[in-house]
N, C-alpha and C positions, 0 to 999 in steps of 0.2 A: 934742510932743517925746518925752515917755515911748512915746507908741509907734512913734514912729521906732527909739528904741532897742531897745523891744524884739522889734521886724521884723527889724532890724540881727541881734542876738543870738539868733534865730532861725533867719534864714540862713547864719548863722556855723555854727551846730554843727550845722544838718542837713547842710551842706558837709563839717565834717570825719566825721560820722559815715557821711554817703553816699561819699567819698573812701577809711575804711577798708574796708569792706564791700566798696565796687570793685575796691581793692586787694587783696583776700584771697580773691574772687570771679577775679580776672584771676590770680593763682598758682596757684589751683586748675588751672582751665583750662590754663594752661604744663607744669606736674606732670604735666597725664594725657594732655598733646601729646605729652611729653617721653616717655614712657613707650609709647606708640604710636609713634612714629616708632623708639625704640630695640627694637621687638621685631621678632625676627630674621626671622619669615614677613613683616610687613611690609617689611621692608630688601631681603629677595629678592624680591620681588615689585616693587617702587620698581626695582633694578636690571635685573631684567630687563625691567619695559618701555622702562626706557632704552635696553635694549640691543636689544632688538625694533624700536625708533623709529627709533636710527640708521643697522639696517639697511634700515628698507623706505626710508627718508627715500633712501640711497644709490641702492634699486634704480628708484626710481622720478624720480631724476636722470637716472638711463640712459637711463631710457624715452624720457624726454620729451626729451633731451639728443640723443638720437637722430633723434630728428622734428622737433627745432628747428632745432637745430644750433650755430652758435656764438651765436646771439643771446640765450644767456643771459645776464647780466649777470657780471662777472668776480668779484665777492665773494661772490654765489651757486655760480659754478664753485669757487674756493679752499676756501669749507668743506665741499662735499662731494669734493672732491679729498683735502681729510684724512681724511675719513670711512672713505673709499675705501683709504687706505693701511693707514688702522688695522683694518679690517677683513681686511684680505688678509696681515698681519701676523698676525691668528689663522685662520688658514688657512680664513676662511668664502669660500668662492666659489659660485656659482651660477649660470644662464642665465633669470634670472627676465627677461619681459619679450623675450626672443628667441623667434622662432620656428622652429621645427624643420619645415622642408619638405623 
């Protein structure tokens, strides 16, 4: 029985002492997420490849949109339908994917 207890009372406080350490180990971690996601060449760089994705993602709806034709599925058309608008709202247009004969 004594050393039931003191196995018990052993993994009890290696519990809480591995528990703090975890914990103060995993705030670390957050703090220097936190600090890399908030610096401002990273946040330029995060938004422009968003904004690079949604327009090739647009141009190459065309493409395929073109060769397919309506057989895309209709919630694939609707979100690059928005794409499409918001795009052409900052005056980015092009002939990507056309051919010039």
């Amino acid at each position: 029985m004594r050393y039931r207890l003191t196995f018990i009372a052993g993994v009890a406080l290696g519990y809480v002492l591995g528990t703090r350490a975890g914990r103060e180990r995993y705030e670390q971690l957050k703090k220097s997420a936190q600090r890399f996601a908030e610096n401002p060449a990273v946040r330029n760089a995060a938004e422009s490849a968003a904004h690079s994705g949604r327009d090739i993602a647009g141009k190459a709806y065309h493409s395929v949109s073109d060769k397919v034709g309506d057989k895309v599925p209709a919630s694939v058309a609707e979100r690059v339908r928005s794409l499409r608008d918001r795009s052409s709202q900052n005056g980015f247009e092009d002939d990507w994917g056309t051919t010039n004969t």
